[in-house]
Structures are given as structure tokens and as C-alpha cells.
C-alpha positions as CSV (number, residue, x, y, z in Angstrom):
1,X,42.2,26.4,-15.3
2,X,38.8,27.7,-14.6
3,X,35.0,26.2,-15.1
4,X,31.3,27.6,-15.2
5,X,28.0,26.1,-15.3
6,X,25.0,27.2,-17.6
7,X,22.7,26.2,-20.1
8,X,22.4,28.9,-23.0
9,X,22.0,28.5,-27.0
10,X,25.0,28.9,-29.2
11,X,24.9,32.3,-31.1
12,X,26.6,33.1,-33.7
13,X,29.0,36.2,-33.9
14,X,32.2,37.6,-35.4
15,X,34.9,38.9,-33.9
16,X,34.9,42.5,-35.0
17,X,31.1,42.3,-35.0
18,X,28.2,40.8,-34.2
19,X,25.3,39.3,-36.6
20,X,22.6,37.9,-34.4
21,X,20.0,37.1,-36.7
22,X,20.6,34.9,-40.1
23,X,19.5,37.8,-42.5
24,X,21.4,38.8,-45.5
25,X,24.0,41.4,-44.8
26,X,22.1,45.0,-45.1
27,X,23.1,47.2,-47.7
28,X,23.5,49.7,-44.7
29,X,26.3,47.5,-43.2
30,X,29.3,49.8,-44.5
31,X,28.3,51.8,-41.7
32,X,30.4,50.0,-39.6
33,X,33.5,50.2,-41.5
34,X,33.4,54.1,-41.3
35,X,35.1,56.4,-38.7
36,X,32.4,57.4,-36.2
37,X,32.9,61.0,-35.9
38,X,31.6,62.8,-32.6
39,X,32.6,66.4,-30.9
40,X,34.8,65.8,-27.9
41,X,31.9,66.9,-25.1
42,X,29.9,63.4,-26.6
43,X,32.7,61.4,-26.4
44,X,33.8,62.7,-22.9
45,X,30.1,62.1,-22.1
46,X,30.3,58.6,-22.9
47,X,33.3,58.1,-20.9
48,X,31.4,59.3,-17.9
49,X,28.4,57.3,-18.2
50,X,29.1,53.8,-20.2
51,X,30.5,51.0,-20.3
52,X,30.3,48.0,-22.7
53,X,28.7,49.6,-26.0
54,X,27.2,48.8,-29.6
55,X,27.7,51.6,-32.1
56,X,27.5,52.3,-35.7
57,X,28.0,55.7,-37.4
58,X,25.1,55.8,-39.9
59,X,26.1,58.9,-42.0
60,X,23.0,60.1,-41.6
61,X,21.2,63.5,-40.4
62,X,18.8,62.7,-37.5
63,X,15.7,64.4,-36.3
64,X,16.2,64.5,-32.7
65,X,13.1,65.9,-31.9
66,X,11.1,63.1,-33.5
67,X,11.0,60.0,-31.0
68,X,7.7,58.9,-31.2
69,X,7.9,56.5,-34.1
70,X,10.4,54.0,-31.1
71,X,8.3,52.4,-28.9
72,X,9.5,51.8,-24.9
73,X,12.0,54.4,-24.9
74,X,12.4,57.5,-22.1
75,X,14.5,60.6,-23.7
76,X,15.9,61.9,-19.9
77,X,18.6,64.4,-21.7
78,X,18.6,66.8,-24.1
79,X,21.6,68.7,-25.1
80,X,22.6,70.7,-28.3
81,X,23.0,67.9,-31.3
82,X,22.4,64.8,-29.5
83,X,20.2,63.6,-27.2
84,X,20.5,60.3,-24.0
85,X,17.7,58.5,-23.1
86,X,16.6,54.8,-21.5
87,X,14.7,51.9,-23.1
88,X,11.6,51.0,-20.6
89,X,12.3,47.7,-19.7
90,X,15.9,46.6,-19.3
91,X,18.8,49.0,-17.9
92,X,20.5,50.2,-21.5
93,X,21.1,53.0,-22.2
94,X,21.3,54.8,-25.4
95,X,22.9,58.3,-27.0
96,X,22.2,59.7,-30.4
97,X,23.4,62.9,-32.2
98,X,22.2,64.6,-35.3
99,X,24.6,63.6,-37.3
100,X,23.8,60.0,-37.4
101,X,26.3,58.1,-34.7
102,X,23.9,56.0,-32.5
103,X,24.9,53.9,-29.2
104,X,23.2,51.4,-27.0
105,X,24.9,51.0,-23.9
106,X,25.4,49.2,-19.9
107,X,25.6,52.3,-17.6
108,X,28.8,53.3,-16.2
109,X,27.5,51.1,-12.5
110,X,27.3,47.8,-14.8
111,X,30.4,48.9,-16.9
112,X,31.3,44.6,-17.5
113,X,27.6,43.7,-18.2
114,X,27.1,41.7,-21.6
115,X,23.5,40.3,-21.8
116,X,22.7,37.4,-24.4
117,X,19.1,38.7,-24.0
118,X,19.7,41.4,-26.3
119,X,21.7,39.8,-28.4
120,X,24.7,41.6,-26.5
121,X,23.1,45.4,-27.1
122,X,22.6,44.6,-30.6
123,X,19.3,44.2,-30.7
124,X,17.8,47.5,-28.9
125,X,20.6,49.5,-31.7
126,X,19.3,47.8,-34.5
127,X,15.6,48.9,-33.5
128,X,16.9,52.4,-32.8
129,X,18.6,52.4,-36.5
130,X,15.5,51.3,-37.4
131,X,12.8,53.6,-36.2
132,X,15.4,56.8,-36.6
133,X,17.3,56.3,-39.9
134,X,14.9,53.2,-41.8
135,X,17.5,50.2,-42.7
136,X,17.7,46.9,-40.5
137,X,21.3,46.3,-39.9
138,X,23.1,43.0,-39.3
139,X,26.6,44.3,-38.1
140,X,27.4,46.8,-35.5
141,X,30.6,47.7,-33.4
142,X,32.0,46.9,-30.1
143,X,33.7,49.5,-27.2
144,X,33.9,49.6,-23.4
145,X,34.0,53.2,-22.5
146,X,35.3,51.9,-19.0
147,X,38.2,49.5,-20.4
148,X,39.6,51.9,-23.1
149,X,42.7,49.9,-23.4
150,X,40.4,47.0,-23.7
151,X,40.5,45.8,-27.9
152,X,39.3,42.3,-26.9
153,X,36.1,40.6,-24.8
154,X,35.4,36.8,-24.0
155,X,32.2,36.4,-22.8
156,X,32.0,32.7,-21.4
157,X,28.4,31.5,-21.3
158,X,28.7,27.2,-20.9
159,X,28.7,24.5,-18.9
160,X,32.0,24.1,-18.1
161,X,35.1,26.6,-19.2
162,X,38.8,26.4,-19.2
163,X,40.6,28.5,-21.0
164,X,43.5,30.4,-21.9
165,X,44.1,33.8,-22.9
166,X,47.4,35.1,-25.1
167,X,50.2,35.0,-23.1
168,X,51.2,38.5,-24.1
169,X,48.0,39.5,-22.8
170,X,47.0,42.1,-20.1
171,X,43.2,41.4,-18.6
172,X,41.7,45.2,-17.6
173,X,38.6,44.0,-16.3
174,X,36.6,40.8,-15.2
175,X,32.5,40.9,-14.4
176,X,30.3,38.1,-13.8
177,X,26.5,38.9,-15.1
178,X,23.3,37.0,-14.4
179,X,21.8,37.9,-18.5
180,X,18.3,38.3,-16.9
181,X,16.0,41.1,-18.3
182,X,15.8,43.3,-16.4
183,X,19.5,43.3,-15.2
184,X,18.9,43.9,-11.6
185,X,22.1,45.2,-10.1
186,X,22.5,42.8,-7.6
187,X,23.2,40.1,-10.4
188,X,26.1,42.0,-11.5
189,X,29.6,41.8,-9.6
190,X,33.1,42.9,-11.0
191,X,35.7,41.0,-10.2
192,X,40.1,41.8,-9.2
193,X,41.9,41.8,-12.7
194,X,44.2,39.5,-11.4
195,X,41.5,36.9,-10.9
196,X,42.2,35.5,-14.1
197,X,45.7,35.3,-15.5
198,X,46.9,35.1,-19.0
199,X,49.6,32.2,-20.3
200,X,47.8,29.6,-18.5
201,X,44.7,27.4,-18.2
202,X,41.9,29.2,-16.0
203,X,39.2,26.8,-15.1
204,X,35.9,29.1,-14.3
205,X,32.8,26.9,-12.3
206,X,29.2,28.2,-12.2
207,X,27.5,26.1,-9.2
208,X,23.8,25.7,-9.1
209,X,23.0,26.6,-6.3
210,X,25.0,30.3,-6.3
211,X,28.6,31.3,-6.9
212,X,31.4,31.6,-8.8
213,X,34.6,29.3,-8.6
214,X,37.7,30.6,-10.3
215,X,40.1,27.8,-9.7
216,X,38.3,25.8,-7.0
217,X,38.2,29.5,-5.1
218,X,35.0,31.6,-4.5
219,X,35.3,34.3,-6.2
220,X,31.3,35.7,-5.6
221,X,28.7,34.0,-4.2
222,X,25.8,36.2,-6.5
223,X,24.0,34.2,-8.5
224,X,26.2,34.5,-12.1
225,X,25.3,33.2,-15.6
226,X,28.0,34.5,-17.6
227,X,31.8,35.9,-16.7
228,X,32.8,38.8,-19.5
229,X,36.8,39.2,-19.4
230,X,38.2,42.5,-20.8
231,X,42.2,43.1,-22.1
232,X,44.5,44.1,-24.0
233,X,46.3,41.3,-26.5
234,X,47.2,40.4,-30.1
235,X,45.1,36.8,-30.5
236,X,42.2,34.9,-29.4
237,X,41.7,32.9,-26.5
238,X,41.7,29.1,-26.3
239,X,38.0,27.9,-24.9
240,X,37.4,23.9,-24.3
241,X,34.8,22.1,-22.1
242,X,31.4,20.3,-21.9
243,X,28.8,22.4,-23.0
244,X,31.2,25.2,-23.7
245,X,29.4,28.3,-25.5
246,X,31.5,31.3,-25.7
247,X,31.8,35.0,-28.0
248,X,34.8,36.9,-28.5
249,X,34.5,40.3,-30.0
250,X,37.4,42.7,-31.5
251,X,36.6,45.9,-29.4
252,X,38.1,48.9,-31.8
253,X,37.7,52.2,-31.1
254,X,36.6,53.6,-33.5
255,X,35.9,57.1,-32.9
256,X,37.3,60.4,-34.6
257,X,36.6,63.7,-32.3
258,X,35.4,66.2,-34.7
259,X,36.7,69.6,-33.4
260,X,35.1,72.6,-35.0
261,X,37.6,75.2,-34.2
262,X,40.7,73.4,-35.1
263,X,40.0,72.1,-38.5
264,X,43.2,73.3,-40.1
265,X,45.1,73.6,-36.7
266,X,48.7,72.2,-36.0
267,X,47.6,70.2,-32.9
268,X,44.3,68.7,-34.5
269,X,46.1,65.0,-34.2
270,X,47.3,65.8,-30.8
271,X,44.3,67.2,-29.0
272,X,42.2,64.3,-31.2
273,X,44.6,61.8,-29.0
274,X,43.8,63.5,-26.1
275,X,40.3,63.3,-26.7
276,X,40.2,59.3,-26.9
277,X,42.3,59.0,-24.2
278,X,39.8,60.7,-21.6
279,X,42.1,63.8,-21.2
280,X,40.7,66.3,-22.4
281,X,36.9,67.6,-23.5
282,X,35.7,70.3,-25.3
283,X,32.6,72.5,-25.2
284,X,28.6,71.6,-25.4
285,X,29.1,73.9,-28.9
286,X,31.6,71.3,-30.4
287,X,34.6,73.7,-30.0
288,X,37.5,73.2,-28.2
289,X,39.0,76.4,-27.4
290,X,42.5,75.6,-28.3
291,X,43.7,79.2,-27.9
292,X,42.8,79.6,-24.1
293,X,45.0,79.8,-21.6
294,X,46.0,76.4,-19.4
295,X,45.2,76.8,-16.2
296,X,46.8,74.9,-13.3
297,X,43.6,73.1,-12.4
298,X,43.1,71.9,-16.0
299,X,47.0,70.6,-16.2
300,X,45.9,68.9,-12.9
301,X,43.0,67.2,-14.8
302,X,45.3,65.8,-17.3
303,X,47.8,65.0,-15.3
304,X,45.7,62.7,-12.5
305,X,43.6,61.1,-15.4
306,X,47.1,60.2,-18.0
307,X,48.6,58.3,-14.7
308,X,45.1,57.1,-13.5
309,X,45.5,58.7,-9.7
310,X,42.2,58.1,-8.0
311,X,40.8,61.3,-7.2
312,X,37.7,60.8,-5.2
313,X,37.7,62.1,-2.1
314,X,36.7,58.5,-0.6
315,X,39.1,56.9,-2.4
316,X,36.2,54.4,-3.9
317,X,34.8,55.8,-6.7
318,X,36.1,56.5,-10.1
319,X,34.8,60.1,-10.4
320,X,37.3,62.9,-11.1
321,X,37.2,65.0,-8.1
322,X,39.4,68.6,-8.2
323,X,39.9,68.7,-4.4
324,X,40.7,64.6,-4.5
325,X,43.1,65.5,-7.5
326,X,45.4,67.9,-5.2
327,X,45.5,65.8,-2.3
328,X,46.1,62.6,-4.0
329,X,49.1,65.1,-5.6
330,X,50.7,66.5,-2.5
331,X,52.7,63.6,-1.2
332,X,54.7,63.4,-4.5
333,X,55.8,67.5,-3.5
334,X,55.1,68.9,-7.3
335,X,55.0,72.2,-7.5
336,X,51.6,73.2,-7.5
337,X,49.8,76.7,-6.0
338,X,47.0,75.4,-5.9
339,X,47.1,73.1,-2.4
340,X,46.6,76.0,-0.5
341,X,45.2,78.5,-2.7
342,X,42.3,77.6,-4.8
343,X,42.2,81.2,-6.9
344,X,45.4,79.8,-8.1
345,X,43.7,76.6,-9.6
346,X,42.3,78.7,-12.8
347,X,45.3,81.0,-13.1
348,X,47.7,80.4,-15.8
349,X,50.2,77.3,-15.1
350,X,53.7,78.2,-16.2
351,X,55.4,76.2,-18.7
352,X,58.3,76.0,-16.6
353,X,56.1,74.4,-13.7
354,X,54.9,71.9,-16.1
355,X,58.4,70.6,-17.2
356,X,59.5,70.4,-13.5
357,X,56.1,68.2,-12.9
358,X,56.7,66.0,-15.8
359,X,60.4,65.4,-15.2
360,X,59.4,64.8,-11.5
361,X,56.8,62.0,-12.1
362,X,59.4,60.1,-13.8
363,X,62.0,60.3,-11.7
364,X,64.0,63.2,-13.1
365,X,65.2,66.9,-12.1
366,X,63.4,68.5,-10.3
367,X,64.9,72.2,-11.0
368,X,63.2,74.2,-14.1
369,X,66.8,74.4,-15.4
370,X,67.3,70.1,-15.0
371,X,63.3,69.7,-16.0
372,X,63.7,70.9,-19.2
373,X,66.8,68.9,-20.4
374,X,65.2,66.0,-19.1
375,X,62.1,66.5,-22.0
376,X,64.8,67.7,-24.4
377,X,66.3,64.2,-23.9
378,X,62.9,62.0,-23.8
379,X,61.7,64.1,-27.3
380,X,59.0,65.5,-25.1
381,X,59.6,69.4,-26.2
382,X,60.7,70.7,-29.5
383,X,62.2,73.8,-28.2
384,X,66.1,73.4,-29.0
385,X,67.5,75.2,-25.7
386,X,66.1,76.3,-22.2
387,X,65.9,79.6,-23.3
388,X,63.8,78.7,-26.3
389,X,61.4,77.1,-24.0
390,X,60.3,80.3,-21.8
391,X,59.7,78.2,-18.7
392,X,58.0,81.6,-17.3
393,X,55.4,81.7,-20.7
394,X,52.3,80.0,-20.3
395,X,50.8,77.4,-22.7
396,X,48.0,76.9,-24.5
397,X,44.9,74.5,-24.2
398,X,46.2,73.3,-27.2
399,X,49.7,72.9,-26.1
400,X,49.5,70.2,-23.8
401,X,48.2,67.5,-25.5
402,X,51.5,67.2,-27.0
403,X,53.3,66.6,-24.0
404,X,51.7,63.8,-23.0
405,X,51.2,62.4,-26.6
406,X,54.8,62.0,-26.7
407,X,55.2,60.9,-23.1
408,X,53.0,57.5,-24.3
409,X,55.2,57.6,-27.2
410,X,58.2,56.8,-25.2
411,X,56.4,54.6,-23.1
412,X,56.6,57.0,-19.9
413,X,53.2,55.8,-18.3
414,X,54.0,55.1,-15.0
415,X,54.1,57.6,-12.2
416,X,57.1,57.3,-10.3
């Protein structure tokens, strides 16, 4: 059971999206029922740099170079098709490409931060849709680009909270935010996972004078006026208390990678997989490159980021790190040339290597031979006998997606 103490108006939202003002619904609301297609270097962009994020697609072309009809917003990024850029006066963020998909957006630092202020990013999109494309919208959707796994929020803004999340559920991330504007950093605090737990009652306590109680425990003693809890489930929570004022939101992921080059190729569905994942990116261009050669530091890439190894070198932060990724890699004693070698790290990696790895990670043979009948057996490789697989060829950048689609598939997430 948990509790939290705070005084803020009732606002009204649905769960797959929010309307924060009592308007008619916009004829421009369709937007958000529509795939919001991007090239895999925006959406690997956005996983680097956001968090919590309001989007719509508006199936429109944009004039990027035309931003002076928006009022207190900074353009700090240029790149071909889309530009990134900062409103004046609150820490969002905000990305938006030619071919109409707009986002307002929490930095990747303040990844659990969901400010009432703004109507919970709604309102800085809606004037963005505004002054770029002309229509007022009334709907928009939901992501955390930090929480992918995420497809459900409860924000808990109230007096006094206990509730109960699905008892199937999984909770990926927890933040307590102070919804001032500005958000100063210092007002935002992101707490264990396992601070709240699902199947039971969790009783969450705001005190007055500073800090957050989750069960009778101190959990932070910032100043907090709302706790955002991030996971993965099927249902709703259930909310009670005095003065209880709460949101829940349907966080869907929306996105289609748009990948100029492989229109019409075999491993479009794949490598599109990939994409949303966080795998794999493409080019600045909007091209993928499906036809280049793997190289050992790229399979290293995908490998570190499909198990979720912490690469940094400090073992803090969550940037990818290529030096980080082959140390944090060593102890498990894969077969990789590229500990001691760096000219190694973008030579071809051998398909035979990559079997051995994969079988490895999950516990299976560790010889090419052994390797390979252990993907034969999990469905990982269509090649009907070792010597159909050439474990000396190579693979392409297209290739590998595949593996590791079919390793989620068969539910082979966990390194072991």
C-alpha cells in the first residue's frame, strides 16, 4: 500500500490519448490513428535523447526552414529532413521532420518526467501542430523512448494514493517529479523498479515538508509532486484515497521505420523490428545499407544492446560505449578478435562466430559444429544442415536482424 500528498485539479484524459481542453474533436484527429512513419537514424535519435513523449504523425509535408511563425522556441539541430530544437522556458524538447511526424519530448536526463503544467507535453505539440501544419488538435500519442517495453503509465498526482497494479504486470521504471515550470533537475529523482510491486496494495505518501514515503519507507527526500510508474501489463491499475487524482495512458508504439533501400527487400519486417527495438540504425540519408558487410564491432552493438549489458566504461551511465561493450563481453569467453585487436572490430564477423556466440549466451555448444545445431533446434537459422550454413561466410547487415528476431520469438532474452 502506498500514499502521496498534493493538491492539483482533476484533468481529464483517455487512456490511449489525452484531450486536455473541452473542444470538439479536430477534424485533424485521425492523425493519431495512423502509423507514424520515420527513417531508422530519427528513431535511433530519439532513443538517444528522450524519454516520455507526445507525438502525432500529421501526414503532412513541413517546411523546416520556416520557424518563425512559433514563438519561444530555439532550433539547436539541423539535420537532412528533420530538424531538434528547445521551447525557451521549460526543459521540452521537440523533433520535427519534413514529412509531418512531430514530437514534444522530456530529455533523455528527465526520461520519467510527466508535467501537469503542460497538460503532460500536450500542450507545447499542439502549438507546434499549430504554427507548422494550421489545425488545433485535441488527441495526441503517448511513448517513453527510455521504457520501450513500457505500453502503460500511472501518473499519481493526489492527496493520498494506494493502489494496485495488474498482477501480471512488470513495472520498468518509477520517477517522482515536482510539475513546476521550469522543471529544475533537482525536482526530478528516478526511483529502484522494485520500489513498487504489482499484485498488491502500494500505499505512496507525499509529506509537506519534503519526501517521499513508499510504504512508511523514504524513498527520496526531494521535494516531489507527482510519482509516474512505467510497465509492462494487460489492465489498468486500481487507484483509491482522499483526494486521489490520477491519469493512466496506453503508451503504443507506434512507429513504422521507413527504409529507403529495402522497400521490396526480404528482411524489410526484420530489420523494421530491429529498428524499434534499439538495435540497429540506419544512415542520416534514410538508407540502411542492407547489403554491407557485418562487421564484428556492429554484431557487438546488437548483441550488448538485445541483452541490455551496460556498456559504459563507468558502469553508470546508459550510453553505448565500444570499448565498455568488449570488456563487459570478456568474462563470458565469446569468441571475439576484437579484445585485443581493434582493426579486427570492423573486419567481417564470421557467421560461424556468430552461431558459437548465440548458442553460448544461452547456455549451449560452444563448438561451430554444436552452435549451429543448437539454432537449427531453437528455429533460429533456416539453413537445413551445417554445411548449408557456411559458418566461414560472412553475413550481411541485413542478415542479422533475423537472428535475434527469432531469438525474442522463442523467448531467449536472457543472457546466460
Amino acid at each position: 500500500m502506498k500514499k502521496i500528498v498534493l493538491s492539483l485539479a482533476l484533468m481529464f484524459f483517455a487512456s490511449a490519448w489525452h484531450t486536455p481542453v473541452a473542444n470538439a474533436a479536430s477534424p485533424a484527429d485521425w492523425w493519431v490513428g495512423q502509423d507514424a512513419e520515420v527513417s531508422p537514424y530519427v528513431y535511433s535519435y530519439l532513443l538517444k535523447d528522450a524519454g516520455f513523449t507526445a507525438y502525432i504523425h500529421t501526414d503532412t509535408k513541413i517546411d523546416l526552414s520556416r520557424t518563425e511563425h512559433v514563438s519561444d522556441i530555439n532550433i539547436t539541430e539541423r539535420f537532412p529532413g528533420f530538424i531538434v530544437g528547445e521551447f525557451r522556458y521549460t526543459y521540452h524538447k521537440f523533433l520535427i521532420t519534413s514529412d509531418g511526424l512531430i514530437l514534444v519530448y522530456y530529455p533523455k536526463e528527465l526520461a520519467g518526467a510527466v508535467s501537469y503544467a503542460d497538460n503532460f507535453n500536450f500542450v507545447p505539440l499542439q502549438k507546434l501542430v499549430k504554427g507548422f501544419v494550421g489545425p488545433t488538435i485535441t488527441k495526441a500519442n503517448y511513448i517513453n523512448f527510455s521504457s520501450l517495453s513500457s505500453n502503460k503509465l500511472l501518473t499519481l498526482n493526489g492527496y493520498e494514493h494506494i493502489f494496485t497494479l495488474p498482477v501480471n504486470s512488470k513495472v520498468q521504471m518509477i520517477a517522482a517529479d515536482a510539475f513546476q515550470k521550469p522543471l529544475n533537475h533537482r525536482d526530478y529523482v528516478e526511483l529502484p523498479s522494485k520500489s513498487v510491486l504489482p499484485g498488491i496494495s502500494n500505499v505512496v505518501t507525499l509529506k509537506n515538508a519534503g519526501g517521499l514515503y513508499i510504504d512508511n519507507i523514504e524513498v527520496s527526500g526531494q521535494t516531489a509532486r507527482s510519482l509516474n510508474v512505467f510497465y509492462q501489463g494487460d489492465s489498468y491499475p486500481i487507484v483509491s484515497g482522499e483526494g486521489a487524482t490520477y491519469e493512466t495512458y496506453d503508451l503504443e508504439n507506434k512507429f513504422l521505420p521507413i527504409i529507403k533501400d529495402m522497400t521490396r527487400h526480404g528482411a524489410l519486417e526484420e530489420v523494421r523490428w530491429a529498428v524499434k527495438q534499439g538495435l540497429v540504425q540506419g544512415y542520416q540519408d534514410g538508407s540502411f545499407k542492407p547489403e554491407n558487410t557485418l562487421t564484428e564491432s556492429q554484431f557487438v552493438s546488437i548483441f550488448t544492446k538485445y541483452y541490455n549489458i551496460n556498456t559504459s566504461l563507468d558502469g553508470k551511465s546508459n550510453s553505448f560505449n565500444i570499448d565498455g561493450a568488449y570488456i563487459a563481453l570478456k568474462k563470458y569467453n565469446f569468441p571475439l578478435k576484437g579484445y585485443k585487436d581493434k582493426a579486427a572490430r570492423n573486419k567481417q564477423i564470421t557467421r560461424g562466430t556468430v552461431a558459437q556466440i548465440l548458442s553460448s549466451s544461452q547456455g549451449g555448444p560452444t563448438d561451430v559444429k554444436g552452435a549451429y545445431q543448437f539454432l537449427a533446434k531453437h528455429h533460429l537459422t533456416n539453413s537445413p544442415s551445417f554445411e548449408a550454413y557456411n559458418a566461414a561466410g560472412g553475413l550481411k547487415r541485413s542478415h542479422i536482424s533475423s537472428f535475434f528476431k527469432r531469438m525474442d520469438a522463442a523467448n531467449l532474452t536472457e543472457l546466460k
